[in-house]
C-alpha positions as CSV (number, residue, x, y, z in Angstrom):
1,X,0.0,0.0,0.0
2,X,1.3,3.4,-1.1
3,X,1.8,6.1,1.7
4,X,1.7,9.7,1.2
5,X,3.9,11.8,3.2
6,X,2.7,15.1,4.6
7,X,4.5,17.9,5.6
8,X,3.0,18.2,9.0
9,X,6.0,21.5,10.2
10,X,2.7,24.0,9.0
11,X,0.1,22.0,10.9
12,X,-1.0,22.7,14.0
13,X,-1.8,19.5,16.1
14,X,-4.1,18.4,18.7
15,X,-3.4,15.3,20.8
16,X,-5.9,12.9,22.6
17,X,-4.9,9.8,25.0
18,X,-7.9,7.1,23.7
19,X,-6.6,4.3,26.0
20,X,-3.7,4.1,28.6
21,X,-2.8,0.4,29.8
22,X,-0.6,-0.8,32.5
23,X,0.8,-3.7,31.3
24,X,3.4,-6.2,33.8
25,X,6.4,-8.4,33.0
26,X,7.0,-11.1,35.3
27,X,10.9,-11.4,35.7
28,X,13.0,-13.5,39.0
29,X,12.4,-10.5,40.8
30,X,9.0,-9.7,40.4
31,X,6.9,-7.7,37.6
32,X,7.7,-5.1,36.1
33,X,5.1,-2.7,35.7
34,X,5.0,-0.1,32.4
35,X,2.2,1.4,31.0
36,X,1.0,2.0,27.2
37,X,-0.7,5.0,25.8
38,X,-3.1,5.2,22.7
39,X,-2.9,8.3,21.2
40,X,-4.6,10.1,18.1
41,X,-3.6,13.5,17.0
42,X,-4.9,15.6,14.0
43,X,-5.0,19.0,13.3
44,X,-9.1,19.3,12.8
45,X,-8.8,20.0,9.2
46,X,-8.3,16.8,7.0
47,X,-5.3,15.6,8.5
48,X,-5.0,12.7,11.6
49,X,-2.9,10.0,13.0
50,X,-2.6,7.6,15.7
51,X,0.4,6.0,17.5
52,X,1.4,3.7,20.5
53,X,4.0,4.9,23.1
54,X,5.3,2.6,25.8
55,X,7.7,3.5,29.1
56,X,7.8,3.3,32.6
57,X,6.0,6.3,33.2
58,X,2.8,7.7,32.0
59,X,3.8,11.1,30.7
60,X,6.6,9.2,28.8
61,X,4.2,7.1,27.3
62,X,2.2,9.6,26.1
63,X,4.8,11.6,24.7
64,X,6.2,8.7,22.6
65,X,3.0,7.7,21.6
66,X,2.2,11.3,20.6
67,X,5.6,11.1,18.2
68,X,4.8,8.0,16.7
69,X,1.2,9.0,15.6
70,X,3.1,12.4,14.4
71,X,5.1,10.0,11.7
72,X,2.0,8.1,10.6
73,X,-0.1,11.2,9.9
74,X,-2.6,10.4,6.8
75,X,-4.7,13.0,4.7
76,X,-8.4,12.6,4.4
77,X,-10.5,13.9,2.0
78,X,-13.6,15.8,3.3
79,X,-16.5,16.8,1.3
80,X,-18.7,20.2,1.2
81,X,-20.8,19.3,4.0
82,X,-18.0,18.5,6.3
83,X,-18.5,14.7,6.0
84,X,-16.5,11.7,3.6
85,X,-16.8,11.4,-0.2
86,X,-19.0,7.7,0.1
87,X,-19.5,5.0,2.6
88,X,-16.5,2.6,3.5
89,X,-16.0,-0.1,5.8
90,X,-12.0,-0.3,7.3
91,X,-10.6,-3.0,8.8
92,X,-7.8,-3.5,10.8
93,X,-7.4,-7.3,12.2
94,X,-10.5,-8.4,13.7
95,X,-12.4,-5.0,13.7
96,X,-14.5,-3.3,11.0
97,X,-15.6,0.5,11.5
98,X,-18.1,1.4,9.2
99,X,-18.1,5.1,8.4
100,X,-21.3,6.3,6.7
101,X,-21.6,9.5,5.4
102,X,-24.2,12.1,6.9
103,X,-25.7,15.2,5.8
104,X,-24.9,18.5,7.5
105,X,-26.4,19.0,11.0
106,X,-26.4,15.4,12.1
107,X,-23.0,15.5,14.0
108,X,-20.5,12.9,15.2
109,X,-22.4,9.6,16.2
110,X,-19.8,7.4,17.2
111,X,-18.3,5.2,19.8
112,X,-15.2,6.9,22.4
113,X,-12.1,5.1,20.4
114,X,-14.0,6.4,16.6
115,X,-15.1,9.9,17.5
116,X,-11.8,10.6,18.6
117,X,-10.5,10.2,15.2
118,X,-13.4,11.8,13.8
119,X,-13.0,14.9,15.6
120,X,-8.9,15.2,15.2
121,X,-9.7,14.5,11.4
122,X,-12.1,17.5,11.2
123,X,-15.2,15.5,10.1
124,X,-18.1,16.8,11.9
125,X,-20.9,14.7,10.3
126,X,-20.6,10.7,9.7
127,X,-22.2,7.8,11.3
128,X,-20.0,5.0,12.4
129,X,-20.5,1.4,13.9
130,X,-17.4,-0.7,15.0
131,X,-18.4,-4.1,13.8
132,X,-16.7,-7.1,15.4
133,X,-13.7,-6.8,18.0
134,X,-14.1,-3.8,20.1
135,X,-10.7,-3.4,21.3
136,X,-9.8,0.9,21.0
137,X,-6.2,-0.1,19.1
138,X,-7.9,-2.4,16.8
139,X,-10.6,0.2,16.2
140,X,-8.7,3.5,16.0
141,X,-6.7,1.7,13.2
142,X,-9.6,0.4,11.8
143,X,-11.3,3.9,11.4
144,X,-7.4,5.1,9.9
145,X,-7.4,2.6,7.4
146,X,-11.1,3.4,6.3
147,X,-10.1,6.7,5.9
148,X,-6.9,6.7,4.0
149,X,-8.8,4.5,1.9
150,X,-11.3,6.9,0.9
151,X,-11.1,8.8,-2.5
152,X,-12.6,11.9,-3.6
153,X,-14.8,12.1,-7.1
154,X,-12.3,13.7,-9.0
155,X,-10.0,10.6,-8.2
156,X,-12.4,7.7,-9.5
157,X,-13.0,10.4,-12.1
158,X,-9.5,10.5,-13.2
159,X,-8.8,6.4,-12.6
160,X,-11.6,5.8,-14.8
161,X,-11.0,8.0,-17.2
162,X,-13.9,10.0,-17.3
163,X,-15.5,13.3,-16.3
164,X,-16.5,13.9,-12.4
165,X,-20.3,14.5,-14.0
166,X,-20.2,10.9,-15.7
167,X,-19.4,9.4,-12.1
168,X,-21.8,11.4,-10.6
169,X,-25.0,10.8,-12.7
């Protein structure tokens, strides 16, 4: 799969913590404790990505999460009405988001790990449904890959061959 780079030194980023998990290690001493953040950052205007950080601390974990989902930023397209181009389900292992889009006024319906996304990517009115596993990392990545899979009219347009009217109708 082909990833676009995007110059994110002009974007100015928000950050939120969707999950933080204390995870242990049992060694011959004991367990060692160290916790995992979850975090999704976008800039509210088409652009968002998410990222794991792990440490001892929790501050540490956020911060390293925060950089990883700083290298893994993606673009999305967003229509007129502040919504996606067309309906897509993502997947990412055993869970399927389905973003639908929505017409102006209806808002953000989805669950915590989605509407996190949602809101970082700048989409204000979708409807979404995770459909299978549940787990926040599994859906955050879920509702990603939906997105950077999404393409705008003028892109079938152009893969087709043909005018954005003819796709249209």
């Amino acid at each position: 799969m082909k990833r676009t780079i995007v110059d994110i030194s002009n974007l100015e980023l928000q950050d939120k913590v969707v999950a933080i998990k204390r995870v242990s290690k049992t060694v011959k001493g004991g367990r060692n404790m160290r916790f995992t953040a979850l975090v999704v950052v976008g800039d509210g205007n088409g652009h968002v990505g998410a990222g794991m950080g792990k440490a001892a601390e929790i501050p540490e974990a956020i911060r390293k999460g925060k950089e990883d989902a700083m290298k893994k930023i993606i673009e999305v397209p967003i229509d007129e009405n502040n919504s996606i181009p067309h309906d897509y389900i993502g997947k990412f292992g055993s869970a399927s988001v389905m973003l639908k889009r929505a017409p102006e006024g209806t808002g953000v319906i989805a669950g915590g790990p989605a509407r996190a996304v949602m809101e970082l990517a700048g989409i204000k009115n979708i409807r979404t449904k995770a459909l299978g596993s549940t787990n926040k990392q599994n859906v955050v990545l879920a509702c990603i890959e939906g997105l950077k899979s999404l393409k705008t009219p003028e892109a079938f347009a152009k893969l087709r061959g043909k005018s954005v009217e003819e796709i249209l109708g």
